[in-house]
N, C-alpha and C positions, 0 to 999 in steps of 0.2 A: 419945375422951371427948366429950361433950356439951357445947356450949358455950353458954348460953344467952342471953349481950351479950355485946359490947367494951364496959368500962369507960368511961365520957366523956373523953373529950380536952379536957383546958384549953387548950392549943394550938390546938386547932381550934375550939373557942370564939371565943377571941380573935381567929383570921382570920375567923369567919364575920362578928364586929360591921363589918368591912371591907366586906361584900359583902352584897348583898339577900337580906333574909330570903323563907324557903319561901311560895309560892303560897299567896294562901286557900286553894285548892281542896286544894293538901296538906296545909294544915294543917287542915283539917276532917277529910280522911282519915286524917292520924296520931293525933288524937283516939278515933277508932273501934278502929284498930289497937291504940291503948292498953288495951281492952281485956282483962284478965288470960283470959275464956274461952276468947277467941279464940285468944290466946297459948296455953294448956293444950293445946288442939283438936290446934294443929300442932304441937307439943314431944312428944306423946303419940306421934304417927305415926314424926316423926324419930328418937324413942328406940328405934324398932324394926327399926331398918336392920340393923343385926346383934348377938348375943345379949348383946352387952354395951360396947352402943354406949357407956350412961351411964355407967361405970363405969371402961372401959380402953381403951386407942391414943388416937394422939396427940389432939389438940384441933383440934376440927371448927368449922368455919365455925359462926357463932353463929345459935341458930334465928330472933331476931327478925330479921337479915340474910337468911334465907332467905324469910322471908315476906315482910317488904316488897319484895323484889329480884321476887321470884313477881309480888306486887301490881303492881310499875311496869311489867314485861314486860309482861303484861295491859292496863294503865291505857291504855297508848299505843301496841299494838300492835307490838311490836318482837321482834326472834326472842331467840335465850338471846345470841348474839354481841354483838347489836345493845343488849342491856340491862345486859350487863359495859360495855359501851366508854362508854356515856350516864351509868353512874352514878359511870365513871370519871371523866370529864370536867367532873362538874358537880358543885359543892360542894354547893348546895342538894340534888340526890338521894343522896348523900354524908350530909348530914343525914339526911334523910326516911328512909334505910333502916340511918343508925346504922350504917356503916364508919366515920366519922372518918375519920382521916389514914393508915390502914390498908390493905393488899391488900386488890384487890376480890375478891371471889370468879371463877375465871374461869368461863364454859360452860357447860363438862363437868360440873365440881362443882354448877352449879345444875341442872342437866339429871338428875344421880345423886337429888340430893337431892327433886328435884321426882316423879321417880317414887317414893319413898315414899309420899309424901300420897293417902290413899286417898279413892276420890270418895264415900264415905257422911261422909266426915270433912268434906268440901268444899258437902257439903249441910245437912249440922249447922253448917256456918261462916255459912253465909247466913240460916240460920233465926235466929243470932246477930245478924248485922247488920239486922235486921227487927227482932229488937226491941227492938235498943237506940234505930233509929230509930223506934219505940213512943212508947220511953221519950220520948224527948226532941221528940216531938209532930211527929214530921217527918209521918208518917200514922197511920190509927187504923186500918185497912181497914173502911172504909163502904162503897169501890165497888169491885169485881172485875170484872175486863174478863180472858177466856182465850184464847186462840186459841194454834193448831201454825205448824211453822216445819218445815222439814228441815235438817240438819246434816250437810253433804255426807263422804264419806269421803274420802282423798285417793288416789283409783285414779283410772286412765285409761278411756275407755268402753269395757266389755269387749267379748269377743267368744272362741269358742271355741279359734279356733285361736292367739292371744296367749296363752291359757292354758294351753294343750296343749306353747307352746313355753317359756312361764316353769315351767311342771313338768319338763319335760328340762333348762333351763337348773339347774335350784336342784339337781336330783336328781344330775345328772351332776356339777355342780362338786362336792356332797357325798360322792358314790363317788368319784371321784378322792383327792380329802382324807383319805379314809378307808383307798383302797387303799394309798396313801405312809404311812399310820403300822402296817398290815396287812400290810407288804410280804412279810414272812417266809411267810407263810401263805396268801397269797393266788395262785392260779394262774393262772384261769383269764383269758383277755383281754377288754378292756372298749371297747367300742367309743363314743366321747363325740357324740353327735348336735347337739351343743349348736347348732352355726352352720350346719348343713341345715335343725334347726328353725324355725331363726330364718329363715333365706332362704321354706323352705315355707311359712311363717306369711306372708312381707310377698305372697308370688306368690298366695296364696290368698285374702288381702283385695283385691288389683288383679284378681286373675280375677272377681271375684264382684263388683266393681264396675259390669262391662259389663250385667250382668240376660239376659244370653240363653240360650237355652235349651243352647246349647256349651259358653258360660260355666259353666253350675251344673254340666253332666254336668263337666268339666274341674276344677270347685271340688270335687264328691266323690270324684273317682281322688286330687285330691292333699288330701284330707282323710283316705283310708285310708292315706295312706301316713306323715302327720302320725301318725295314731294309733298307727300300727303301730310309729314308732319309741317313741314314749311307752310303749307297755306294754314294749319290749324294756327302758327304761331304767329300768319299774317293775321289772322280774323283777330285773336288776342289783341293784338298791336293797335288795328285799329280804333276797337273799343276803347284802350287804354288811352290812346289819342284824342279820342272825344272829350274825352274825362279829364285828361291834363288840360284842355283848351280852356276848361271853367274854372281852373284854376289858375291864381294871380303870382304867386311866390315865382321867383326868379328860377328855381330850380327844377320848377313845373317848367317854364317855359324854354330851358335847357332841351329836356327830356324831350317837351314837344318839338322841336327845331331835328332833333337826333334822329326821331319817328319821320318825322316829315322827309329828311336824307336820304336813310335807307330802305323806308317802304315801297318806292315806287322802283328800287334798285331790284331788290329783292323779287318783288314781283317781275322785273326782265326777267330776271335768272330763272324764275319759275315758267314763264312765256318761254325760253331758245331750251329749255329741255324736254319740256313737252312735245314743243316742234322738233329738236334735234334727236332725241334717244325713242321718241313714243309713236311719233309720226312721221320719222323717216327724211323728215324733208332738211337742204341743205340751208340754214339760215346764212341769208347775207354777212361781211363783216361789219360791215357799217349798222347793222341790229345787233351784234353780239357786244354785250359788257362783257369783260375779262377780270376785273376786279371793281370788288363793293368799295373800295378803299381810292382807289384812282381811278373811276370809270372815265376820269376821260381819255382813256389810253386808247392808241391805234392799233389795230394788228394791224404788221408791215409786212409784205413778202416782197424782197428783193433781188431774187431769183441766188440770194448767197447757198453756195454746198454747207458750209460749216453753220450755219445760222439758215435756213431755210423762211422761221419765221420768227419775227422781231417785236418784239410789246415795248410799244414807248412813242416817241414823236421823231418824226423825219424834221431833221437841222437842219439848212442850206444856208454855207458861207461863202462870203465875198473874199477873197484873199489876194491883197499888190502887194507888189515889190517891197522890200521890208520884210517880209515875215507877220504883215501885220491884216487881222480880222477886220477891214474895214464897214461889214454888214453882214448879217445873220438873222435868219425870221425858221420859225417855228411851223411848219405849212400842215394843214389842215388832213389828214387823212395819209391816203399813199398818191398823188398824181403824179402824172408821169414825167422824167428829169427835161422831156422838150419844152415843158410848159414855164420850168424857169430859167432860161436864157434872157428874156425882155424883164423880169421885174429885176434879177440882178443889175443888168446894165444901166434903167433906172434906178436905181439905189446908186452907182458909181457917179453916175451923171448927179445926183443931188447932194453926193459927200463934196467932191471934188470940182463940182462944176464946169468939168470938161469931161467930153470920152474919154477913154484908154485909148494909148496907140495901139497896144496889143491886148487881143482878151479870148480867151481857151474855156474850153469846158472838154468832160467826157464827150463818149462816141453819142451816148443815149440823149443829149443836146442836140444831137443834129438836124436838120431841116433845112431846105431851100429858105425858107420864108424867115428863118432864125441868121443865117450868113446874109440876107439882103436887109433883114432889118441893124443888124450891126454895121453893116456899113452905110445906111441911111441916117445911124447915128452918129456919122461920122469913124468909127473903128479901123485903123488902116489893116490893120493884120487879124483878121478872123479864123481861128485855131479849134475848128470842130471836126472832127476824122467822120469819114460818111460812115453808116451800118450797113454792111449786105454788099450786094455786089458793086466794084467801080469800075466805070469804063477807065480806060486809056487816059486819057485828057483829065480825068480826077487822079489817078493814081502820080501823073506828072509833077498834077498839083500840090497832092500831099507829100512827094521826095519832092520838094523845094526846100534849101537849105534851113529859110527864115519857118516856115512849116514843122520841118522835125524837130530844129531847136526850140522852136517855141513848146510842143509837144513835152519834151527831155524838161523843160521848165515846169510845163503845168502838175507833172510828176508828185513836183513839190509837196502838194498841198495835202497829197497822203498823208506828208511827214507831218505836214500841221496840224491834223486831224488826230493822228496816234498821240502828237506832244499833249494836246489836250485833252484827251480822255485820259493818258496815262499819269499827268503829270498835276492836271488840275481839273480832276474827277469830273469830265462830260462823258465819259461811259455811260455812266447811271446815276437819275438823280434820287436825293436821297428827302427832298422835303416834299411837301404833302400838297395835293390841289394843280390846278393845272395853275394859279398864277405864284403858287411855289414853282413847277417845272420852269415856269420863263424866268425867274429868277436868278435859279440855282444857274442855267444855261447862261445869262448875263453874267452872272460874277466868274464862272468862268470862260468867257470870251475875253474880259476884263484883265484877268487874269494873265489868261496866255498873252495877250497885246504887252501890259506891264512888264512882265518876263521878258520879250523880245526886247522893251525897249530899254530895260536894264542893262543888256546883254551890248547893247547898237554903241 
């Protein structure tokens, strides 16, 4: 059943007048969170864990404890362990997230509960805290500063033959698993490749180390041999597939669901190597997987020195006066930064229901058709620097006072982009799936906004 407080504690009252009351900074934050929408938003998600969450079994961790518990893991960086043991310890977050004198929640239980919350929920959360901080005159959005970011995935740098042997590894320990619960029926024998792959995989990253022309001939004898055991553990897989399908037990139907994931994964990896190391030819990025564990990662080149090439998803934030993330979307591949000047401006116009007076992006934003659509949207001051050459009559334009200081402004949003990777983990996301990425991404845009308006 649905819990949605712990009652107040007198008791815990009484020892808190003992001990220093909550942080400004929390107490500006639990003002927010008092919020009854916001409240709805996440009680709406958690009622849906299973069909009759609110209704029947035992009594669940209460939803305001899940959210602020979410809120501090985020605030301060900390993993799920690290934010059970902190809220234990500390009566003032003990306060702030409303346990009282009560079990903390451990982990697992925040870990269950957190994948509930769906990231369309986590975006409607934030459009919340915008404008309450409207309301309460923290900003008006007058100035819009955009710019992308990337959101690294948490894979290792791939390569094909790690993935040729993380397919044998996943596939084989799943036929085995399968054949132990199949035993009756199952005849034929299975041969487990798992730690040849693995061995052929590390000799085939040192062979192809040296660059010589031996080296590569040596890198594709033991690259067919890589594959060759991959497809024998794909045929195995198959079969074993058939087999779980006629079976009813729940943990046939695991296995099959497992099969069904990485089979067709597995065989990409076998399809861009063949093409890539055997027949020479340059596979698109948009055909290469990079990891059996996140395939839906993007490879990103964004022409950086230090980072050349980037695995994860390209971020694009909306960011006004205040310090605060007014809008953030996840975009699709790598396209190119002209192409989001109109949905940002859109997105402002739907927060705030009016233009910006002023709104900046980088240079890579530029275009005639992008300066005459913002001010079609009414935008009095359009802050795009041209690429490439400018006549006279443009350079005028951009030494205009109102031009460079806006420029000196849009600066900013660097710093707001470092505060949140460094501060509330958007470097790299650390949960699984791509509707974990939007997730993880939502709790900390959530996050950073909080932070700022602790701070306001």
């Amino acid at each position: 059943m649905l819990v949605e407080h712990y009652p107040t504690d007198k008791r815990f009252e009484e020892l808190l007048g003992y001990m220093p009351k909550l942080s400004p900074e929390l107490k500006k934050i639990n003002s927010y969170l008092e919020d009854e929408n916001l409240y709805r938003m996440i009680r709406a998600d958690l009622a849906k864990r299973y069909p009759k969450t609110k209704e029947t079994g035992r009594r669940s961790t209460p939803v305001d404890v899940v959210l602020r518990m979410l809120v501090v893991k985020r605030l301060y960086g900390y993993s799920y362990e690290e934010t059970e043991r902190a809220v234990r310890d500390s009566l003032s977050l003990r306060a702030f997230c409303r346990v009282y004198l009560r079990d903390v929640p451990d982990d697992t239980t925040l870990i269950r509960w957190a994948k509930v919350i769906q990231p369309k929920t986590l975006e409607k959360f934030n459009q919340r805290i915008i404008q309450l901080a409207v309301e309460r005159k923290v900003t008006n959005g007058r100035k819009l500063r955009t710019d992308g970011t990337v959101v690294e995935s948490n894979i290792r740098p791939p390569s094909d033959n790690r993935l040729l042997a993380d397919g044998v590894r996943v596939l084989a320990r799943t036929v085995v698993r399968a054949r132990t619960l199949l035993k009756r029926t199952v005849q034929e024998p299975f041969e487990d490749f798992t730690q040849t792959a693995k061995q052929l995989a590390r000799q085939i990253g040192e062979t192809l180390r040296k660059k010589t022309d031996a080296a590569k001939s040596a890198g594709r004898q033991h690259y067919k041999e890589l594959l060759e055991m991959t497809r024998k553990t794909v045929a195995w897989a198959r079969q074993t597939q058939k087999q779980l399908h006629k079976h009813r037990s729940q943990k046939a139907k695991h296995l099959e669901q497992t099969l069904e994931i990485f089979l067709p994964r597995t065989e990409q990896v076998i399809d861009q190597t063949t093409r890539r190391i055997l027949q020479g030819e340059q596979v698109p990025a948009s055909e290469k997987i990079v990891s059996l564990f996140e395939e839906h990662t993007d490879i990103l080149r964004r022409g950086k020195e230090s980072r050349p090439v980037e695995y994860g998803h390209k971020l694009w934030l909306n960011e006004v006066e205040g310090g605060l993330v007014s809008h953030y979307r996840i975009l699709d591949g790598n396209p190119s930064d002209e192409q989001q000047w109109k949905p940002s401006l859109k997105a402002h116009l739907k927060t705030f229901h009016q233009p910006p007076h002023q709104a900046s992006g980088d240079r890579g934003l530029f275009s005639e058709e992008n300066e005459q659509l913002a001010r079609d949207l009414g935008v009095k001051r359009v802050i795009l620097p041209k690429r490439g050459h400018r006549s006279q009559a443009r350079l005028t334009h951009e030494h205009k006072a109102w031009f460079v200081k806006g420029r000196h402004w849009h600066a900013g949003i660097e710093g707001r982009i470092s505060v949140l990777k460094r501060a509330h983990d958007l470097g790299r996301c650390l949960t699984h799936g791509f509707t974990g990425f939007e997730a993880w991404v939502g709790w900390g845009v959530i996050a950073g906004n909080l932070a700022v308006l602790g701070r306001t």
